[in-house]
N, C-alpha and C positions, 0 to 999 in steps of 0.2 A: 835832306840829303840822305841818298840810301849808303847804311855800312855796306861796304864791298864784302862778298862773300870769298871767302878762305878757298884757294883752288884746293888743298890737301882734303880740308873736309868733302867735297864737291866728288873727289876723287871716290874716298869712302861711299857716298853716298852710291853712286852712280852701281859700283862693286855690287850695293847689295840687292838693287833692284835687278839688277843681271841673274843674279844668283834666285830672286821671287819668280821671276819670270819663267828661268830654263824650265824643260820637260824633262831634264835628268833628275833621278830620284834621288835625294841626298842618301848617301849611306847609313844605315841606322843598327843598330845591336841587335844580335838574333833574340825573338822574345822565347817564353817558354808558355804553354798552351795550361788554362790553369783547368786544377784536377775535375775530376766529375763528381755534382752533386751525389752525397752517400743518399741513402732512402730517408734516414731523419730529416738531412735538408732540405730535400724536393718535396716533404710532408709538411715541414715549417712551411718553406712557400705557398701551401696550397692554401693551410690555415690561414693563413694572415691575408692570403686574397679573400677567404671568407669572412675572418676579423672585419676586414676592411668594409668589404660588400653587404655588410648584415649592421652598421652599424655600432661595432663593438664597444666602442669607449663608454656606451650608455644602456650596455646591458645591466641585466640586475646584478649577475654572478660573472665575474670575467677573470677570474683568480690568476697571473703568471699570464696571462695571454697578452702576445707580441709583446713576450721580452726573453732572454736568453736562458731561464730554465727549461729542461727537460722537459719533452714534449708531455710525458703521462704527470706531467703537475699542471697541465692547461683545464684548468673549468673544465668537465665533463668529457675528458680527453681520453684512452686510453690504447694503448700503445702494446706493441709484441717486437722484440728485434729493434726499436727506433722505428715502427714504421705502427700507423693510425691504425685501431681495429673499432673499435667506438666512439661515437661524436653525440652526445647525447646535452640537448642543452634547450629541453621541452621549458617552455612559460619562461621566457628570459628574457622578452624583449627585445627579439630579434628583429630589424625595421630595416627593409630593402630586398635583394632578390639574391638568388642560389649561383655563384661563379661554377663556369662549366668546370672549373680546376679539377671541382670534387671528383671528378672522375679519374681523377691522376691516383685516386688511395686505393690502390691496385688490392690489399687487405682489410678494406673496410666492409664491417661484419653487420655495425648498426650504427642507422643514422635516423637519429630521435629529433623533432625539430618541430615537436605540436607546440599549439598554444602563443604563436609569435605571431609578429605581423611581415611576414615575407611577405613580399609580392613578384611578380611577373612569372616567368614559365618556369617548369618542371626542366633542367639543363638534360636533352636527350643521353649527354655523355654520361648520365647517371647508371645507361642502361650496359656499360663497359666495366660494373663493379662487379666479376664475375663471384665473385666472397658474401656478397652481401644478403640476408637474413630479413632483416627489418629495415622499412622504409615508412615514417610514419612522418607526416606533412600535416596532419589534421589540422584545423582551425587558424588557417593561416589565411592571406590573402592573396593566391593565386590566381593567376588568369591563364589562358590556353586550355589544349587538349595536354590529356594526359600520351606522352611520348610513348609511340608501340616498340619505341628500342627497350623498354621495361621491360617487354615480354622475351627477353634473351637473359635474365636474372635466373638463371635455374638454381638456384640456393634458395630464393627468398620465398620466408614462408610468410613471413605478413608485409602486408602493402595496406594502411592506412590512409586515405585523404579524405577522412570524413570533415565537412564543413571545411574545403580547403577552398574552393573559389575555383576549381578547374571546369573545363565545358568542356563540348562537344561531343564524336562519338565516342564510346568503349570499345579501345584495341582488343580486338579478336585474337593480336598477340597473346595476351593475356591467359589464353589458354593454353600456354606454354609451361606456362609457371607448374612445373610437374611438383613442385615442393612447397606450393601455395598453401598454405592453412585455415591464412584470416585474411579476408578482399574485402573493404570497407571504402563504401565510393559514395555512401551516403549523405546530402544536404548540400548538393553541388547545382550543377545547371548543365549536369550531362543530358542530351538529346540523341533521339536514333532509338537502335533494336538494342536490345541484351543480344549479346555476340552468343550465338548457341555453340560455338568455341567453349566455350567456359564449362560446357557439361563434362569437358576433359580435365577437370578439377578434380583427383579422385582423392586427393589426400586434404581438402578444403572441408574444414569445420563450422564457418561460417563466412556468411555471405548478406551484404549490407548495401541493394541499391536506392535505400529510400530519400526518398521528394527530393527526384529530377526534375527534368523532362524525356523522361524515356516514352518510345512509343514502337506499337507493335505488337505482339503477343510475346506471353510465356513462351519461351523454348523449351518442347519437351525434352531436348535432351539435357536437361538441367536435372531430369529421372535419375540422370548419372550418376548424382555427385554422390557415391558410395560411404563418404564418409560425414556427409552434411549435418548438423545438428541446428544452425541456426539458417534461416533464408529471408530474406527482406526484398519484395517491391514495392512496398508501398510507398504511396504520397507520388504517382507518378501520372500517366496520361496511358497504361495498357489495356489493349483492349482485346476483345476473345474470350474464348474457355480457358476456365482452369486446366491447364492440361493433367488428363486421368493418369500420364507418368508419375507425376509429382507422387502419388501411391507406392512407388516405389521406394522411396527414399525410408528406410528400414531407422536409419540412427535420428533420423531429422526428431528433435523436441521442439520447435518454436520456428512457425511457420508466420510471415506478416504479408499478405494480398490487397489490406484494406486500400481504399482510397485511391482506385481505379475507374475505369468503366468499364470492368469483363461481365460478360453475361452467362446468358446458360444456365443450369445445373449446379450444384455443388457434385464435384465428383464422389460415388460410394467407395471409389477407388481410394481416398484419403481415408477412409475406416481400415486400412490397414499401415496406419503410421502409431503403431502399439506405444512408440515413446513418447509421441507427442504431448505436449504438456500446456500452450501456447499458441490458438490459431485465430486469427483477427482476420477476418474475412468482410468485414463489417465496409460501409459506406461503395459499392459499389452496384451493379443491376443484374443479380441475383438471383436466380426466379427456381421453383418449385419446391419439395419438401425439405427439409432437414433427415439424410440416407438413414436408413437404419441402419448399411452398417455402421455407422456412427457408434453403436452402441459398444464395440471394439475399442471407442480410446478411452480406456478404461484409468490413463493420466493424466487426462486434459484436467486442468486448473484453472483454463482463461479459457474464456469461448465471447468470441464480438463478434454477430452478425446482424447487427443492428441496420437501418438504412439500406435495405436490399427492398425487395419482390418477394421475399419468401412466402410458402404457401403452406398449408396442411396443419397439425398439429403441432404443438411442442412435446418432443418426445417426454415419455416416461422414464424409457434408460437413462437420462442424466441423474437421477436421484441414485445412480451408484457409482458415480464420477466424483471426484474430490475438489469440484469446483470452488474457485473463491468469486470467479468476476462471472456473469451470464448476463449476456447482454442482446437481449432481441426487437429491442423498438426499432418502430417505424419500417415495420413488415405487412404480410398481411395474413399472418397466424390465425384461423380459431380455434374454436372447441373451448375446453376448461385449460386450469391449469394443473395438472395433473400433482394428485397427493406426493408422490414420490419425489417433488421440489422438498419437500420437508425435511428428506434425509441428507440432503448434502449439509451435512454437518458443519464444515467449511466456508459454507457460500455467506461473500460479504458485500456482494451487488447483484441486483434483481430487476432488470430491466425492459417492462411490458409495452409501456405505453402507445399508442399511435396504431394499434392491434384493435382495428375496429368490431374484428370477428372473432375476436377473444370473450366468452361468456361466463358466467357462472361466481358460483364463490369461492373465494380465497379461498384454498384448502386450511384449514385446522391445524395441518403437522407445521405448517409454516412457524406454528410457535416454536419449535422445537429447534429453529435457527438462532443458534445464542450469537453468532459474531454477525448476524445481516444488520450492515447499516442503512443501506439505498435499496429502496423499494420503490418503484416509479410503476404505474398501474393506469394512467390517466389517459383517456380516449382509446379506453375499450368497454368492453360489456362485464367487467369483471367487478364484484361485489365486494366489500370488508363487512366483514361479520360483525353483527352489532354487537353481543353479549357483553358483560363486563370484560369481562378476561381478554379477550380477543382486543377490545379495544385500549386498553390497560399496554397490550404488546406494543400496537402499535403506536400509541403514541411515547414510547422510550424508543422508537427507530429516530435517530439522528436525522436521516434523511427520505423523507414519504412526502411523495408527489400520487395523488388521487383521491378521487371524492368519493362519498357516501350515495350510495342509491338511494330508491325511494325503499321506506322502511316494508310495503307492503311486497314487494318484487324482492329483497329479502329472506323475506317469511316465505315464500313460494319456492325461492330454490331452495333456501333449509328443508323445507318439505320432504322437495325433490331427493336432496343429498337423504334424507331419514329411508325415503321411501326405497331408495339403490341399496343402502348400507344395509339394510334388513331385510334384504331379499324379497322385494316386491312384488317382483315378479310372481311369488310364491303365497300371498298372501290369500287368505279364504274369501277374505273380501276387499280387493281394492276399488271400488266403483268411482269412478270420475276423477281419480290419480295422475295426476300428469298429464291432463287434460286443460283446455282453457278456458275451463268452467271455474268461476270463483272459488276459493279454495273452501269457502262455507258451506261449496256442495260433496266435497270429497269426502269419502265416507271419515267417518271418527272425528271429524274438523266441524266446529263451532267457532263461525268468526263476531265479534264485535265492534265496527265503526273501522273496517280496514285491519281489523289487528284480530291471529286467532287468540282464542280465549279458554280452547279446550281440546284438546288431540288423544282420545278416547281409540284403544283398540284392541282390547282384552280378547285373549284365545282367539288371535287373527292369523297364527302363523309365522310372527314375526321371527323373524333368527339370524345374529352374525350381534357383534358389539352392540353396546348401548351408543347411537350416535350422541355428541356433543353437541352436534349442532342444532339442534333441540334447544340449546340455548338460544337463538336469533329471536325465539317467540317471546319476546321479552316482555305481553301482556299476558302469559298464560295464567291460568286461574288452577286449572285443574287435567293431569296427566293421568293416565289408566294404561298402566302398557304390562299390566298380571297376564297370566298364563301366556305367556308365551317361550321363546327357547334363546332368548337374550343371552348374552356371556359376557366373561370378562369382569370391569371395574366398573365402576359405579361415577359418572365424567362428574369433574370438579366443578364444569362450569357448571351444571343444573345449580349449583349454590347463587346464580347470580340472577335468579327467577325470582325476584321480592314480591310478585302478586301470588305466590303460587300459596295454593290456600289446602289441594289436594293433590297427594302424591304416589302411585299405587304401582310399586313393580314387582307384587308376591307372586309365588309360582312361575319362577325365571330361575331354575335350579342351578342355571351356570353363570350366573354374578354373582362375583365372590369379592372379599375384602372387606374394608372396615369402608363404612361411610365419612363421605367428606368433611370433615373439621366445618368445613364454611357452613357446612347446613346452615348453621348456629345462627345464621342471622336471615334467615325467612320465618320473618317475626308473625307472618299470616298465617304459618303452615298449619292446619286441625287434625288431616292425615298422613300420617306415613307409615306404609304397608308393604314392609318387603318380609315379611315370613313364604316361607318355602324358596328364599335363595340363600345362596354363601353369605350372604351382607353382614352386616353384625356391623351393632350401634359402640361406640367408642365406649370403655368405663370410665373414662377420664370424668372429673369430677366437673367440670365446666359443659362440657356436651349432656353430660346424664342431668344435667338441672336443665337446660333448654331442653331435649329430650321428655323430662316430666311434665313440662307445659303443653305438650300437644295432648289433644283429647283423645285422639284413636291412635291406636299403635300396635305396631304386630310386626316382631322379629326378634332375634335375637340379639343378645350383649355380649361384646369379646371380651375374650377370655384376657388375664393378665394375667405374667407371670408373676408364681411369689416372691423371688427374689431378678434384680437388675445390673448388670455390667455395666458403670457410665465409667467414662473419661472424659476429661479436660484435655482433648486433645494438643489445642495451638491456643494462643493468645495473644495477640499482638495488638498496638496498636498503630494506623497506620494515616501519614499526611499526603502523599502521592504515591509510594509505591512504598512496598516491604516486601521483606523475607520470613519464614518463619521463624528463624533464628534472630530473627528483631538487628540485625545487623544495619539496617539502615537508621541515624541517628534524628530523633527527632527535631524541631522547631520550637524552641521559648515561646508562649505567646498566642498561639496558631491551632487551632479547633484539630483534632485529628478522632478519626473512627476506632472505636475498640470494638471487634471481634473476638470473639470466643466460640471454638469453637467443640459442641459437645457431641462425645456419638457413646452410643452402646450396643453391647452385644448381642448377638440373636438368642434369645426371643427377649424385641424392646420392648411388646409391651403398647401400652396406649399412656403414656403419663408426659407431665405438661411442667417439669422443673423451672424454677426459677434461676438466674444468676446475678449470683450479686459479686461488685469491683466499688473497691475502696482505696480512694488517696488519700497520702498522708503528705505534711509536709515535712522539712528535713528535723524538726523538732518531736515529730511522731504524732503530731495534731490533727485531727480527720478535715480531710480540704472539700470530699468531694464522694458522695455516694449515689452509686446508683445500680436500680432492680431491671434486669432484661428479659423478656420473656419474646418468645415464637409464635406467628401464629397459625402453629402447628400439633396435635397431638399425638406425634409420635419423633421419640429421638432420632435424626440422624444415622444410618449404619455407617459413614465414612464421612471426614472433612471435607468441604469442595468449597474448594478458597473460589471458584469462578461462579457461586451460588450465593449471592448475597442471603438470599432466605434461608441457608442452610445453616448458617449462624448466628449467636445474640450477638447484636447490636446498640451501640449507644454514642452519639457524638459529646467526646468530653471536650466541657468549656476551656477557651485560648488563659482563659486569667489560672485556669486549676495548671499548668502545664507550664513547667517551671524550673531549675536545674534543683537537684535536689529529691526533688518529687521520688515517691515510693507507690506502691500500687499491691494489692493482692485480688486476687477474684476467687470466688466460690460458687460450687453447683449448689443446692438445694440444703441454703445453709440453715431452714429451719428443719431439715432431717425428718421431709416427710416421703419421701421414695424409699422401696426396700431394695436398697442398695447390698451386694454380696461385699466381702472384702477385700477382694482385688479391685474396687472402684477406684479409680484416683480423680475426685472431686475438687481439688484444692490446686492453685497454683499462684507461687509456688508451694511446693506441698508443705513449707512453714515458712514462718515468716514475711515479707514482704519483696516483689524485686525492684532494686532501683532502675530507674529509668531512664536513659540517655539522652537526656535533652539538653540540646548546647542554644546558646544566643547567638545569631547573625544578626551584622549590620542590615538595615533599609537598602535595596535596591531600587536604586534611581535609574531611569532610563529618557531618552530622550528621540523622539523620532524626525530625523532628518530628508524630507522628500526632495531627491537628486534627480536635475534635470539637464540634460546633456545643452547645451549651448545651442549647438548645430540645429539641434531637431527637441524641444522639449515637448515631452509627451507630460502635460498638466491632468491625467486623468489621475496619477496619485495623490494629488491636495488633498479632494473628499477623503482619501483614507485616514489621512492625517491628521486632518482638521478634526480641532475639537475634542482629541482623544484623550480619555482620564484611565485612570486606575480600573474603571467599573467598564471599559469602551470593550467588546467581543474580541479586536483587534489584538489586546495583552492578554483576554483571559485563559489562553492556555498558559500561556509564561506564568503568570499569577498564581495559575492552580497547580501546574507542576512541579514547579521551583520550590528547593525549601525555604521560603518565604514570612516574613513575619508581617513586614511593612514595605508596600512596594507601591511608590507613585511615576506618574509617567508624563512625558509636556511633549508639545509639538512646538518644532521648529520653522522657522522660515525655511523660503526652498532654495536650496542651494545649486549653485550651477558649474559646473565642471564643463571643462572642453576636452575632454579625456574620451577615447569609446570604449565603455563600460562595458561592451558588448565582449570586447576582449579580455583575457588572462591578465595582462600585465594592464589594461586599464584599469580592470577591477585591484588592483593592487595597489596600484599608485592612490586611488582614491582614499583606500586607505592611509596614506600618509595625508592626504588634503583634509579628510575628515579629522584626524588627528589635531592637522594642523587647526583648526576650526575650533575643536575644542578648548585647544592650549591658550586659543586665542582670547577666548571669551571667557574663560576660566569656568568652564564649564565643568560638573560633577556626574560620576555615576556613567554607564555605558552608550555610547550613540550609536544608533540604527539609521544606517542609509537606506531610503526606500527608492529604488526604482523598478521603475514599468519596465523596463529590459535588461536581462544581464546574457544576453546571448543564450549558448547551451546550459548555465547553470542556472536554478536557483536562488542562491546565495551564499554569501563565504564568508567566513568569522575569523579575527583572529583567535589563537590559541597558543595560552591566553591575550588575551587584553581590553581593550577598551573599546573598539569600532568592530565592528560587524556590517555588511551591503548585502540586500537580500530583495526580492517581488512583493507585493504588499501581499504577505498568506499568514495568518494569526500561528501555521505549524513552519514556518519558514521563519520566522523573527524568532519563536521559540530555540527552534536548531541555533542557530547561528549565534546568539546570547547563550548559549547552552555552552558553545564553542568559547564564547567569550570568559567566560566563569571555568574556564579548565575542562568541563567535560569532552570528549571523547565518543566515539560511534558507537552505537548499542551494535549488536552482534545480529543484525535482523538486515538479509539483501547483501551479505559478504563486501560491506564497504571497508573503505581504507581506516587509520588507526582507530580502532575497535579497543575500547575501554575494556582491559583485561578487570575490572573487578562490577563489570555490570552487574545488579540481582539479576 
């Protein structure tokens, strides 16, 4: 049975659905409109849409962000009035994309945001920040074009997106930017022309479009850029002539073209870029000489024009360049290679090869390059001098690519170079010289079984220096080069002539100095005949007893003085680097070099001191002696700590070298030199000096090969595998490091799903490696090897225990270097730079 319903309630009811229904609006309280956001609040809101948008909860640094402190205590915040003027929050781990909000921070000056992983487009309303300065996106993961609303920014002097992930074309806006300084659009997937808008850059310092896809030629009005110092297109798809404007550019130092396909000329128009210091023109199709005016960049330091068509000569004007890098493989160069390579003092890469019409012989001065480590020579017609000495250089070059010719084709261009050097032209009798008649038939030449054996040509005429290359004849029996008008020094290499049995260069009134110390070991020699020039045989007591064993002889004996000025200059001993002030502290344990360094006054003199150094231990007990001698016959006029030869030498044993340890050295401590009394012979000049040698623990290291999950690149195993203490892989860490005991183990491979390619990947991994260690209780510092770390190298912490680096035996050194506390040497203007480097 249904309860009856209540007509009262029925009544209510009915009431209130009348009242739902009507379209009269119930009467309500006036409201009050609430206030307008101040500039602080509409700033908070923009932040916190970017908090939001970028992933903030899981940045590295998020200090106060989205919560109710003051805006300038947000992580990388900074603030003028309550209102945003910098956003700076580079390598943070930013993951997601840019809210068009940002546009709303009407005084935002700089917006720093490299090193993250944003992604999607550049917000056009960027280009509404009429305040803003710096825009730097670098290495992030964008996509799109870059917005031509940028090009309405007239404040901003740098615009950054290297390696940001942007395409398509470069806004021609862009050459609006009258306040532009630095435009960096480098390792993108920009396609199209360089907007010649851009030559309207007049206040642009540098300029960075490398490896796009750009296409099209140079724009000469890029001649413009008045104030350019750096330009990059390389690594791109341009093609054309170098444009002859580019000559213009008066400030430019560092020009990069390589890695094109432009043809043509090299413009002579670029011999008037005086500042230049830097031009890579290299890998493109190139074709005819290298300009003379070239001879104008009188500051190039780098020169790569390897991988061209080039044609003609290598000039001679580089040998007054301050070169370190000269790179010309895989051209089509000939001729020789001109003597005046030998003066760039500086040059530390030499790069011939694939120069199939390149002839002749290494020039000689090449010795005279103390820092050349790369010498690349291989598929041309180019010679290495057999002599001792010559050969002696080259095999201390770190790095030499080319082969030896045949010994007879050698001996022929020595000839040659003798016969230029001494005015051949000039000679009373040159018959069949330079001719392609066996050199047995040249006049003076007596050959044996392919090799000469006698170069005979007294009162011929001859005149300019004694060539050295005279050495190549390295079967010669017997030389005759009297009466002629020879000058100069008497070349060291003839000491390297072991058959030479006669030696005859009397009546050569202008060779002067003292003969070679080395004679001493042409144990064949019966004559030697240099009366009637400067020459004069050493008095030194070692040379004058070899000296007494030749049968014929005719010249004179130099003179010595009666009394000798020596000094003990420097003394140190040293395990990887030093000072002279011995301020760097030795290794317990650990073999280190002593040097001493002796010199004396003018006139040295011809004498042959000995130095003696004696350790004691801390009870005053002799630990350890030892006799150094030069093998040189004359002192030293100056120290030259970059001359190993210039000083005695002695490697003291790791067992003698001990805390405690004392030391004294001595010149010529049986006091047979007539030394005056201002000598200072002794150091120190009493007693003994102690020597700072401390004990460090063993360094353990372990090598970890990291393979990204997604994509493992297994080519670094082999580096790993296998590796010991003695592996090439540690031995610079080994040898540099103050080291006593240092072993090394390979790891299994480890796999991350992290992209290490990035900033903040590469960081995190350092917490995974960490973790890895903690795990397995592992000791000593762990090296992450991987095949890619994106733009870097490698990165260390500082201090601690992991370091991730490319498998490079000076890349694991750096990054453990970092890990042990060190600090940047002061070489390339890098970031914290160890204030107490030697």
């Amino acid at each position: 049975m249904r309860r009856p319903v209540s007509r009262p309630w029925s009544a209510v009811l009915w009431a209130i659905l009348l009242v739902a229904c009507s379209d009269e609006p119930e009467p309500t309280a006036p409201t009050t409109p609430p206030p307008p956001l101040t500039p602080a609040d509409s700033a908070r809101q923009v932040l916190i849409a970017f908090y939001n948008a970028t992933g903030g909860p899981n940045w590295l640094q998020n200090r106060n962000w989205n919560t109710a402190s003051d805006l300038s205590n947000w992580y990388g915040v900074e603030t003028k009035g309550g209102r945003v003027t910098q956003l700076v929050l580079a390598d943070n781990n930013l993951v997601g994309t840019l809210p068009a909000e940002l546009g709303d921070l009407a005084l935002l000056h700089r917006l720093v945001l490299n090193g993250n992983q944003i992604s999607g487009r550049i917000p056009p309303e960027l280009g509404i920040l009429s305040n803003l300065t710096m825009l730097n996106l670098r290495g992030n993961d964008l996509e799109g074009p870059i917005p031509p609303e940028l090009g309405a920014l007239a404040r901003l002097d740098t615009l950054d997106l290297f390696n940001a992930g942007v395409s398509g074309a470069i806004p021609p806006s862009l050459g609006n930017l009258s306040s532009l300084q630095s435009l960096t659009l480098g390792w993108n997937r920009l396609s199209g022309p360089i907007p010649a808008e851009l030559g309207r850059l007049d206040n642009a310092t540098y300029m960075n479009f490398s490896r796009n896809e750009l296409t099209g030629t140079i724009p000469p009005e890029l001649g413009d850029l008045d104030s350019i110092e750096l330009l990059s297109v390389s690594r791109n798809d341009l093609t054309g002539a170098i444009p002859t404007e580019l000559g213009q550019l008066a400030t430019l130092e560092r020009l990069y073209l390589y890695d094109n396909r432009l043809t043509g000329g090299i413009p002579p128009a670029l011999g008037q870029l005086s500042q230049l210091d830097v031009l890579w023109i290299h890998q493109n199709d190139l074709a005819g000489p290298i300009p003379d005016e070239f001879a104008n960049l009188t500051a190039l330091e780098d020169l790569r024009a390897h991988e061209n068509s080039l044609s003609g000569a290598i000039p001679s004007f580089l040998g007054g360049f301050p070169l370190r890098i000269l790179l010309l493989h895989d051209n089509t160069l000939s001729g020789g290679m001109p003597a005046e390579i030998g003066e760039i003092g500086t040059l530390e890469s030499l790069t011939l090869n694939e120069n199939r019409e390149l002839a002749g012989l290494l020039p000689r001065s090449l010795l005279d390059l103390e820092y050349l480590e790369d010498l690349w020579f291989d598929d041309t017609g180019l010679c290495p001098q057999v002599d001792e000495e010559f050969r002696k250089w080259m095999q201390a070059l770190p790095n030499l690519v080319g082969a030896e010719c045949d010994p007879g084709e050698v001996e022929r261009l020595a000839l040659a170079e003798f016969h230029d050097m001494t005015g051949g032209a000039s000679w009373a009798n040159r018959g069949a010289w330079l001719s392609d008649a066996d050199v047995g038939d040249w006049y003076g030449v007596m050959s044996e079984g392919g090799h000469v054996v006698e170069l005979k040509l007294p009162g011929n005429a001859l005149a300019g220096p004694f060539p050295a290359e005279i050495a190549n004849l390295t079967q010669l029996r017997a030389l005759d080069l009297s009466g002629n008008d020879l000058s100069g020094a008497f070349p060291n290499a003839v000491a390297g002539l072991s058959e030479l049995t006669e030696l005859r260069v009397g009546g050569n009134p202008g060779l002067e100095g003292a003969l070679p110390f080395g004679l001493r070991g042409l144990d064949h020699l019966r004559v030697l005949d240099f009366d009637g020039t400067g020459l004069c045989a050493s008095p030194s007591a070692n040379f004058q007893a070899w000296f007494a064993e030749i049968a014929e002889t005719a010249g004179a004996t130099c003179d010595n003085p009666d009394q000798v000025t020596v000094s003990l200059e420097m003394v140190y001993l040293t395990q990887s680097v030093q000072t002279p002030s011995r301020r760097v502290l030795l290794v317990a344990n650990r073999d280190a070099l002593l040097r001493a360094f002796v010199t004396a006054e003018e006139p040295r003199g011809y004498f042959e001191p000995d130095v003696l150094a004696v350790f004691t231990g801390p009870g005053g007990d002799e630990l350890h002696r030892v006799v150094m001698t030069r093998g040189d016959n004359q002192i030293p006029a100056e120290a030259r700590e970059g001359e190993l030869g210039s000083s005695y030498n002695a490697v003291i044993p790791a067992d003698v070298l001990t805390p405690g340890v004392r030391m004294f050295v001595e010149v010529d401590s049986d006091g047979d030199l007539p030394l005056t009394a201002e000598s200072r012979t002794r150091f120190p000049a009493t007693g003994s000096d102690s020597l700072r040698i401390v004990e460090v623990p063993p360094l353990q290291l372990t090598l970890v090969p990291v393979l990204e999950e997604a994509a493992p690149d297994t080519s670094i195993l082999a580096w790993v595998r296998g590796v010991s203490a003695e592996s090439p892989q540690v031995g610079l860490l080994k040898h540099s490091f103050p080291l006593a005991e240092f072993s090394v183990r390979p790891h299994d491979p480890f796999y991350t799903s992290l992209d290490i390619t990035t900033t903040a990947g590469q960081v995190a991994l350092f917490g995974e490696l960490e973790a890895l260690r903690t795990a397995e209780g592992g000791r000593g510092y762990y090296y992450g090897v991987a095949a890619d770390l994106g733009s870097v190298g490698g990165r260390g912490q500082l201090p601690g225990w992991v370091s991730i680096g490319v498998p490079s035996p000076y890349t694991l050194t750096h990054e453990v270097g970092h890990n042990v506390s060190l600090r940047h040497a002061p070489c390339g203007n890098p970031p914290g730079v160890n204030p107490v480097f030697p």
